[in-house]
C-alpha positions as CSV (number, residue, x, y, z in Angstrom):
1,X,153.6,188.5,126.7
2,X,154.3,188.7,123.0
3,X,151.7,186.5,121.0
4,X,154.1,185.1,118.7
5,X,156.0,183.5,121.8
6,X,152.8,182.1,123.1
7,X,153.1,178.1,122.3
8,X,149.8,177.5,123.4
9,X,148.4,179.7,120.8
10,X,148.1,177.7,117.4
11,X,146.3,179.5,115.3
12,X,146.0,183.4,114.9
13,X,144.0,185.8,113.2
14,X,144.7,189.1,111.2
15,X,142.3,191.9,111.9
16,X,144.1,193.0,109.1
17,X,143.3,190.8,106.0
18,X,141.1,188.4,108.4
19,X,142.8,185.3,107.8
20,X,143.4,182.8,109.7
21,X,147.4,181.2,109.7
22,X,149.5,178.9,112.2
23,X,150.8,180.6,114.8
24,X,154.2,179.3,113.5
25,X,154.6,180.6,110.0
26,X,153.7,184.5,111.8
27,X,156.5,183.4,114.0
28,X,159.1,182.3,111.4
29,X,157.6,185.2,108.9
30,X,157.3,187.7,112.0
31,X,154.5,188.9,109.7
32,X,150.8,188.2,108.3
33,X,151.5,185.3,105.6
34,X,149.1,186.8,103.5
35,X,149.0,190.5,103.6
36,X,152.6,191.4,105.2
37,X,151.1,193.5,108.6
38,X,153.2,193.1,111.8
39,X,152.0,190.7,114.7
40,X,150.6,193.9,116.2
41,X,147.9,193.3,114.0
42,X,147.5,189.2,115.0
43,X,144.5,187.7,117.1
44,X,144.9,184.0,118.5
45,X,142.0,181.9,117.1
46,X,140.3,181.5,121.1
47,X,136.9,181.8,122.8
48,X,136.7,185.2,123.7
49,X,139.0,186.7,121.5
50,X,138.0,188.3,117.8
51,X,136.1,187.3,115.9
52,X,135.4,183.9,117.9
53,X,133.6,185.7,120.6
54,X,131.4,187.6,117.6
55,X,130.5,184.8,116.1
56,X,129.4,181.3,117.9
57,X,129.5,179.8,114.2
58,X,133.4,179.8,113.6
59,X,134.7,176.4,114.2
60,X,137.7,176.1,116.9
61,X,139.6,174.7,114.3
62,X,139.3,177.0,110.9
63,X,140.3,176.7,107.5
64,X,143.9,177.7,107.1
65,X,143.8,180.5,104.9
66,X,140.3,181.0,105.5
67,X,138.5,184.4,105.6
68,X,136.7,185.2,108.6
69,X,135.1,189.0,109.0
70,X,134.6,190.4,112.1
71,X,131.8,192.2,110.4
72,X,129.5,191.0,107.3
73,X,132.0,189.9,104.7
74,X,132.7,192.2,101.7
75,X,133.0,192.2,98.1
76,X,131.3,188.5,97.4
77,X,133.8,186.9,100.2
78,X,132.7,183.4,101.6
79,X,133.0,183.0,105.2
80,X,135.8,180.4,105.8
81,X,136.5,180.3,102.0
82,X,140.5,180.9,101.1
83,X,140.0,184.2,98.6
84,X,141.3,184.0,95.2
85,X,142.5,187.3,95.2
């Protein structure tokens, strides 16, 4: 199943920018809102799934906007924080 037309999901991840976004505004956008990659490129926010099952720290419910590395974040980036860039 496509994971834009999964209601249960409510949050989803971009391994692309990794920021985190309602489920809803990729649906209405049919896009990352911040960086513009398809849903190929979209994670729901869910134990077991990236970066959630990397990382025990992440919160189940994350700052919208928020940055969240799969790896050590880059370039000064706050885990969590929205970037200014």
């Amino acid at each position: 199943m496509y994971l834009l037309d999964r209601d249960e999901v409510r949050h989803v991840w971009c391994s692309h920018c990794e920021r985190v976004a309602l489920q809803a505004t990729w649906r209405e956008l049919d896009e990352c809102p911040y960086c513009g990659v398809s849903p190929l490129d979209a994670q729901p926010w869910e134990p077991g799934e990236w970066p959630r099952d990397a990382h025990e720290d992440y919160t189940e419910e994350p700052v919208l906007g928020g940055y969240y590395p799969l790896c050590e974040p880059q370039g000064g980036q706050v885990v969590g924080a929205i970037p200014t860039k």
